[in-house]
C-alpha positions as protocol buffer text, in pm:
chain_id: "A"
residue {
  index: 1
  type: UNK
  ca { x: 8625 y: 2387 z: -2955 }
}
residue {
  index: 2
  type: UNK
  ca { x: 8287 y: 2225 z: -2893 }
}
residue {
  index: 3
  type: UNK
  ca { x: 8058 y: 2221 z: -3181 }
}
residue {
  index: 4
  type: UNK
  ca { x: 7712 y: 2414 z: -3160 }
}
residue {
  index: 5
  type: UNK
  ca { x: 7558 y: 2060 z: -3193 }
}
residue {
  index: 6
  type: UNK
  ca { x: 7694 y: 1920 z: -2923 }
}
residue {
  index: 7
  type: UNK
  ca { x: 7612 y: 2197 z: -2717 }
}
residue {
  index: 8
  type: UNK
  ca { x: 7207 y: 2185 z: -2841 }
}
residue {
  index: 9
  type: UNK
  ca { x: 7239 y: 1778 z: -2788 }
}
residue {
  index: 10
  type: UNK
  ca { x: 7389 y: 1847 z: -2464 }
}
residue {
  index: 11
  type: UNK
  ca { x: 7073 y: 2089 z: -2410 }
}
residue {
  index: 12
  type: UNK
  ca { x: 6811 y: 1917 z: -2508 }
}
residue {
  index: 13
  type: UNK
  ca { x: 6928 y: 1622 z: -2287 }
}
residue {
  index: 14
  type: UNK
  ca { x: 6886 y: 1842 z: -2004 }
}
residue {
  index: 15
  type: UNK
  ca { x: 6588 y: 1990 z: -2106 }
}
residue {
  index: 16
  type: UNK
  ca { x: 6439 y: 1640 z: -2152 }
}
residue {
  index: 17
  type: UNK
  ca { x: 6569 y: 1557 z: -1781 }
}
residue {
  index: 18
  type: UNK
  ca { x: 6406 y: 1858 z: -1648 }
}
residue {
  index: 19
  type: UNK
  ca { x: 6082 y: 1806 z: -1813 }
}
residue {
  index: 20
  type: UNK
  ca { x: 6074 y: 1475 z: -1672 }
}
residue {
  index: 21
  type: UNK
  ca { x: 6172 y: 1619 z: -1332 }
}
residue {
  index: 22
  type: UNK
  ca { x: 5900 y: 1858 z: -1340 }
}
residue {
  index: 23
  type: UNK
  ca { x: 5657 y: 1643 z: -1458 }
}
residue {
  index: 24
  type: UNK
  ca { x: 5691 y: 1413 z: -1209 }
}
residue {
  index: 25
  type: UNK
  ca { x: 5679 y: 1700 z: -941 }
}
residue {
  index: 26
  type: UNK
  ca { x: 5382 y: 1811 z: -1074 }
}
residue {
  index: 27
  type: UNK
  ca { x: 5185 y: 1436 z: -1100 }
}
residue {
  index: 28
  type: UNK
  ca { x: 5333 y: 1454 z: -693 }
}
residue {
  index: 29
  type: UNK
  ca { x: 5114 y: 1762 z: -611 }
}
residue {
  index: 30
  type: UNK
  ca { x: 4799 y: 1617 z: -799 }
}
residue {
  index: 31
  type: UNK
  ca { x: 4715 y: 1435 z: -521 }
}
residue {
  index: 32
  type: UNK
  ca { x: 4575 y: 1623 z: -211 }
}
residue {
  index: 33
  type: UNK
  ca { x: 4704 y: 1562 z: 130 }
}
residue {
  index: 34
  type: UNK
  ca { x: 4360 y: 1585 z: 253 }
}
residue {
  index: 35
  type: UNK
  ca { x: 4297 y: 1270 z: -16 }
}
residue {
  index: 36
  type: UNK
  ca { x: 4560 y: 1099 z: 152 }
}
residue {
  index: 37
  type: UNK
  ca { x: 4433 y: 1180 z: 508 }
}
residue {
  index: 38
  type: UNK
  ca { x: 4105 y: 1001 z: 423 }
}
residue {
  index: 39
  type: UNK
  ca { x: 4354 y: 668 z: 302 }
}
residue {
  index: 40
  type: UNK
  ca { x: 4477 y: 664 z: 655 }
}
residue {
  index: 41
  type: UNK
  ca { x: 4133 y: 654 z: 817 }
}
residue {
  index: 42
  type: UNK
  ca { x: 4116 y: 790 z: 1198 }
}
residue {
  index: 43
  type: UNK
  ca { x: 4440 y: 739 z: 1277 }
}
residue {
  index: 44
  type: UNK
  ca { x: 4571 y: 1027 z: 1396 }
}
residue {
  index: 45
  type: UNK
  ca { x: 4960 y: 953 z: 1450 }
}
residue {
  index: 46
  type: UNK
  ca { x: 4963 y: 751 z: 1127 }
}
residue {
  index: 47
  type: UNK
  ca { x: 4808 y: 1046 z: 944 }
}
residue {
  index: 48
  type: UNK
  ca { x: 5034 y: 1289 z: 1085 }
}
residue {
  index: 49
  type: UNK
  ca { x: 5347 y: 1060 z: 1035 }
}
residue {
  index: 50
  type: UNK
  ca { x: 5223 y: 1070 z: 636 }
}
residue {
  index: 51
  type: UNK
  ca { x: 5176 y: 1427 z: 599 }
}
residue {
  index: 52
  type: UNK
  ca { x: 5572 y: 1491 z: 806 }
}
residue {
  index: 53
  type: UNK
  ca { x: 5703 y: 1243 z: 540 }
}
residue {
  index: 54
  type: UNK
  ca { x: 5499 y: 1407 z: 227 }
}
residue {
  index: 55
  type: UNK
  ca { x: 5604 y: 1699 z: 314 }
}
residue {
  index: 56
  type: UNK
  ca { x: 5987 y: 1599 z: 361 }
}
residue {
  index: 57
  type: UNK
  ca { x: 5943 y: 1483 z: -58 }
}
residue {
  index: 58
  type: UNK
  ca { x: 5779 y: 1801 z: -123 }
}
residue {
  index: 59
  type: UNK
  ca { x: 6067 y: 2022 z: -15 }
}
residue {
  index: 60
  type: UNK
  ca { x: 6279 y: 1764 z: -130 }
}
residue {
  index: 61
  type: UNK
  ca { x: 6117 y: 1809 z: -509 }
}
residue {
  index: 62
  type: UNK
  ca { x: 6073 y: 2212 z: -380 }
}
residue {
  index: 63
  type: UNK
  ca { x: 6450 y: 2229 z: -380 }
}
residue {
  index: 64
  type: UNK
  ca { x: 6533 y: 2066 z: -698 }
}
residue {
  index: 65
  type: UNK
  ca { x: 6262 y: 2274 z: -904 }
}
residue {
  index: 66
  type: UNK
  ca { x: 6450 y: 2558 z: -792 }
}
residue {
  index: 67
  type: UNK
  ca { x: 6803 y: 2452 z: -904 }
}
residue {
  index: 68
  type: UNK
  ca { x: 6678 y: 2294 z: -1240 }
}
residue {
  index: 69
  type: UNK
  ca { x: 6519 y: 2673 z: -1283 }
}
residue {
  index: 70
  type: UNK
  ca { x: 6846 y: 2831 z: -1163 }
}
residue {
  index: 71
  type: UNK
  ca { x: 7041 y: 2632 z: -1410 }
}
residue {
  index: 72
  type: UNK
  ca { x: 6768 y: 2692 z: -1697 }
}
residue {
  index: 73
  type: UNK
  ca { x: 6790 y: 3103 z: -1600 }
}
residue {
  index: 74
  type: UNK
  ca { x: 7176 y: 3094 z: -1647 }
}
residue {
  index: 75
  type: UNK
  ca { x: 7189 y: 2896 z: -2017 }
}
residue {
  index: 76
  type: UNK
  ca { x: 6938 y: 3163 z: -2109 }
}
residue {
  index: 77
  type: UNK
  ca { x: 7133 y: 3441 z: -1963 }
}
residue {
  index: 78
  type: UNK
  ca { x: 7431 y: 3302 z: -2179 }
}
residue {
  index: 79
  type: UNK
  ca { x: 7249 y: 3247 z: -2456 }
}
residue {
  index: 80
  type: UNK
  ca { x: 7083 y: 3602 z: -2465 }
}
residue {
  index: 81
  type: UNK
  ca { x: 7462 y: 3758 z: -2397 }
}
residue {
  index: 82
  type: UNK
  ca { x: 7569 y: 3547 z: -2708 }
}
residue {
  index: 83
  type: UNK
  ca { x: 7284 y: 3681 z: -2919 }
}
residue {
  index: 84
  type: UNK
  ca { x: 7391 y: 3996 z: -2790 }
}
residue {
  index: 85
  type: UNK
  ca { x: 7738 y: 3959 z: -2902 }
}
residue {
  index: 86
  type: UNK
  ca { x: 7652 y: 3876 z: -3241 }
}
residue {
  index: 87
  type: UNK
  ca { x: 7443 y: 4153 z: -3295 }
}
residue {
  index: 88
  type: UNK
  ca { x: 7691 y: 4408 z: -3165 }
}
Protein backbone atom coordinates (compact mmCIF):
# COMPACT_ATOMS: atom_id res chain seq x y z
CA UNK A 1 0.00 0.00 0.00
CA UNK A 2 1.31 3.47 -0.82
CA UNK A 3 1.69 5.74 2.06
CA UNK A 4 -0.42 9.09 2.21
CA UNK A 5 3.03 10.82 1.99
CA UNK A 6 4.06 9.55 -0.92
CA UNK A 7 0.95 10.24 -2.50
CA UNK A 8 1.05 14.28 -1.24
CA UNK A 9 5.01 14.18 -2.41
CA UNK A 10 3.88 12.67 -5.53
CA UNK A 11 1.24 15.69 -5.62
CA UNK A 12 2.96 18.40 -4.89
CA UNK A 13 5.58 17.40 -7.56
CA UNK A 14 2.94 17.72 -10.00
CA UNK A 15 1.48 20.61 -8.71
CA UNK A 16 4.92 22.29 -8.79
CA UNK A 17 5.22 21.06 -12.60
CA UNK A 18 1.95 22.53 -13.42
CA UNK A 19 2.56 25.78 -11.82
CA UNK A 20 5.59 26.05 -13.74
CA UNK A 21 3.68 25.01 -16.88
CA UNK A 22 1.20 27.60 -16.38
CA UNK A 23 3.38 30.13 -15.53
CA UNK A 24 5.26 29.93 -18.36
CA UNK A 25 2.00 29.92 -20.54
CA UNK A 26 0.96 32.81 -19.00
CA UNK A 27 4.60 34.98 -19.32
CA UNK A 28 3.85 33.52 -23.33
CA UNK A 29 0.56 35.54 -23.62
CA UNK A 30 2.12 38.75 -21.95
CA UNK A 31 3.43 39.70 -24.97
CA UNK A 32 1.01 41.02 -27.71
CA UNK A 33 1.14 39.79 -31.19
CA UNK A 34 0.53 43.22 -32.31
CA UNK A 35 4.04 44.01 -30.16
CA UNK A 36 5.59 41.48 -32.12
CA UNK A 37 4.15 42.73 -35.49
CA UNK A 38 5.88 46.09 -34.88
CA UNK A 39 9.49 43.79 -34.26
CA UNK A 40 9.03 42.58 -37.77
CA UNK A 41 8.69 46.03 -39.33
CA UNK A 42 6.73 46.14 -42.87
CA UNK A 43 7.27 42.94 -43.78
CA UNK A 44 4.32 41.49 -44.51
CA UNK A 45 5.16 37.64 -45.23
CA UNK A 46 7.68 37.70 -42.36
CA UNK A 47 4.98 39.08 -40.06
CA UNK A 48 2.47 36.70 -41.09
CA UNK A 49 4.97 33.70 -41.01
CA UNK A 50 5.45 34.91 -37.04
CA UNK A 51 1.97 35.18 -36.10
CA UNK A 52 1.22 31.20 -38.11
CA UNK A 53 4.15 30.01 -35.89
CA UNK A 54 2.93 31.94 -32.51
CA UNK A 55 -0.04 30.74 -32.91
CA UNK A 56 1.08 26.97 -33.60
CA UNK A 57 2.87 27.45 -29.65
CA UNK A 58 -0.25 28.91 -28.47
CA UNK A 59 -2.45 25.92 -29.22
CA UNK A 60 0.39 23.94 -28.53
CA UNK A 61 0.46 25.51 -24.70
CA UNK A 62 -3.73 25.74 -25.32
CA UNK A 63 -3.70 21.97 -25.35
CA UNK A 64 -1.55 21.20 -22.48
CA UNK A 65 -3.41 23.78 -20.07
CA UNK A 66 -6.29 21.76 -20.76
CA UNK A 67 -4.89 18.29 -19.87
CA UNK A 68 -2.86 19.60 -16.79
CA UNK A 69 -6.60 20.98 -15.73
CA UNK A 70 -8.18 17.63 -16.72
CA UNK A 71 -5.72 15.78 -14.63
CA UNK A 72 -6.00 18.46 -11.65
CA UNK A 73 -10.20 18.02 -11.97
CA UNK A 74 -9.82 14.16 -11.57
CA UNK A 75 -7.28 14.12 -8.23
CA UNK A 76 -9.89 16.47 -6.87
CA UNK A 77 -12.77 14.39 -7.90
CA UNK A 78 -10.90 11.48 -6.03
CA UNK A 79 -10.00 13.30 -3.36
CA UNK A 80 -13.58 14.77 -2.67
CA UNK A 81 -15.02 10.90 -3.15
CA UNK A 82 -12.39 9.93 -0.43
CA UNK A 83 -13.52 12.69 1.90
CA UNK A 84 -16.77 11.46 1.12
CA UNK A 85 -16.05 8.00 2.11
CA UNK A 86 -14.74 8.89 5.34
CA UNK A 87 -17.50 10.83 6.35
CA UNK A 88 -20.08 8.22 5.43
Amino acid sequence: MISNSAIEDDLLTDLDFFDQEMARYSESLQETLMNKKSLAGNDLMEELVNVYSEMQVMGQDFKKAINIFSLLMEHSRELYDKNKEMGS
